[in-house]
C-alpha positions in Angstrom: 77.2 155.6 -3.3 76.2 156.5 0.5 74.1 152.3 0.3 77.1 150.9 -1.5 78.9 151.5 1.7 76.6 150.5 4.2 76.5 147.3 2.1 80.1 146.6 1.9 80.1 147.3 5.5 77.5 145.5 6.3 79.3 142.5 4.8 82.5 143.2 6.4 81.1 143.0 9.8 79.0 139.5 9.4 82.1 137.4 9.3 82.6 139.0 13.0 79.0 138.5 14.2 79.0 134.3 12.7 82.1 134.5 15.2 80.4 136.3 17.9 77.5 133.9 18.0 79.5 130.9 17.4 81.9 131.8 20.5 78.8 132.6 22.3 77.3 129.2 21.9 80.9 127.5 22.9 80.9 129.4 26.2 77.0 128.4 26.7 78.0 124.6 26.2 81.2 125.2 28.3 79.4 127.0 30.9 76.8 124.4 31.1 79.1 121.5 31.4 81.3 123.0 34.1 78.0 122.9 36.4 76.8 120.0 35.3 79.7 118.8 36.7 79.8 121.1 39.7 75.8 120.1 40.4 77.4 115.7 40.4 81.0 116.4 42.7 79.4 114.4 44.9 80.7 111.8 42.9 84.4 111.4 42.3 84.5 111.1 38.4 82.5 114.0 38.4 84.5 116.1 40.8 87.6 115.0 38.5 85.8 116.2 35.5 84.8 119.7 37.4 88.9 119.7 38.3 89.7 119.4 34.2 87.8 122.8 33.3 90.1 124.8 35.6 93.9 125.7 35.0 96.4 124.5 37.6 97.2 128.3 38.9 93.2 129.5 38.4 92.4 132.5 40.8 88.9 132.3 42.5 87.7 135.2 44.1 84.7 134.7 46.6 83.1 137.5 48.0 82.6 135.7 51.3 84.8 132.7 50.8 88.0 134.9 50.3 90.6 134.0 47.9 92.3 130.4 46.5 94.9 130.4 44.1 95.1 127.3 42.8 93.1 124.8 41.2 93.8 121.8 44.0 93.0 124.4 47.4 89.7 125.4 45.1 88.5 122.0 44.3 89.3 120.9 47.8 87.2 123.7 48.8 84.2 122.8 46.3 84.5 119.0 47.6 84.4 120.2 51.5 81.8 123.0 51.2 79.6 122.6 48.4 79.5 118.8 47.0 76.2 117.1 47.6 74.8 120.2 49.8 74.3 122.5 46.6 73.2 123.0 42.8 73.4 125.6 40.3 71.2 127.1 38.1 72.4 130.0 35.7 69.2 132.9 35.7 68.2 133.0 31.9 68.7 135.7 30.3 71.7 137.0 32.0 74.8 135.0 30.2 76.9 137.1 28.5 80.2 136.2 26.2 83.0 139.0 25.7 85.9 138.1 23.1 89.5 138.4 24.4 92.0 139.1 21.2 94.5 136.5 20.6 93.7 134.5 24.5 90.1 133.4 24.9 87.0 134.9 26.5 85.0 136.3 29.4 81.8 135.3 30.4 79.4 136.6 32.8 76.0 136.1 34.4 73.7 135.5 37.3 73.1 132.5 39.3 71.2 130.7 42.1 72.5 128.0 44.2 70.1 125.4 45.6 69.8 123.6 48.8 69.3 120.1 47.4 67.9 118.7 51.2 65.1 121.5 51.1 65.3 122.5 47.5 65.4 126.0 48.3 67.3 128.4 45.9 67.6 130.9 48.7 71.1 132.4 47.6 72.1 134.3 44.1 75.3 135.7 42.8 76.7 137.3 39.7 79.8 135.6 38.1 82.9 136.4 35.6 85.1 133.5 34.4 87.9 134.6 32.2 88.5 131.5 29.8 91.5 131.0 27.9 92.2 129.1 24.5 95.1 126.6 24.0 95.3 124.3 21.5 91.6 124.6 21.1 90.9 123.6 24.6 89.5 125.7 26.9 90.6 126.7 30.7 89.4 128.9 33.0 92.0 131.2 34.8 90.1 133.3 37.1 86.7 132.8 38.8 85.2 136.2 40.4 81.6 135.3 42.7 80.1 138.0 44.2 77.3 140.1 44.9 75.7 137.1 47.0 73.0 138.2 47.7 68.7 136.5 48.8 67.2 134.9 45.8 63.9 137.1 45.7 
């Protein structure tokens, strides 16, 4: 009886982990795309496209930057201070993806940012984004970056 309900459990939890994993993957492509972009605003279309992932009241909060809180004083920010100087590069091994019931997700991780004149990754950061899902499409609300930190 005691392995006929570790079975039945077993089974009711694997819908939850195929939704786990797929949410995971979602966030990874999402995550990815956002830099990509970020890694390009030297170029408007690109800058436009790094614009689109962010919702129109996001909060960022930048451990030496301060705080913006809106999407048009942070891109304006990203175009003045980072575009063309700096690209990203997520550390593997250190995204993670937390569900948020009934609004979206959280993810977190570690990153370096690259000089691209020198190519020196000199600077490193950890990172939460709190995503939210409308309408199956995906905005991010609140940006923290902190913990900068040498790249050693």
């Amino acid at each position: 009886m005691k392995n006929f309900y570790l079975v039945l459990l077993a089974l009711i939890s694997m819908p939850s982990l195929a939704d786990d994993i797929a949410l995971a993957d979602t966030m990874k492509v999402l995550d990815t795309a956002v830099f990509d972009s970020f890694n390009h605003c030297q170029k408007p279309e690109e800058l436009d496209k790094h614009a689109s992932f962010f919702a129109t009241d996001v909060e960022f909060y930048h451990d030496n930057g301060g705080v913006t809180w809106d999407r048009d004083s942070m891109i304006a920010n990203t175009k003045n201070n980072a575009c063309g100087q700096y690209t990203r590069k997520l550390v593997e091994g250190s995204f993670n993806v937390h569900s948020i019931k009934d609004f979206g997700a959280i993810t977190e991780g570690v990153h370096i940012f690259c000089q691209n004149k020198t190519n020196q990754c000199e600077g490193k950061a950890d990172f939460v984004m709190v995503w939210r899902k409308v309408d199956d499409k995906w905005k991010i609300t609140r940006v923290l970056s902190y913990g900068h930190r040498e790249n050693k």
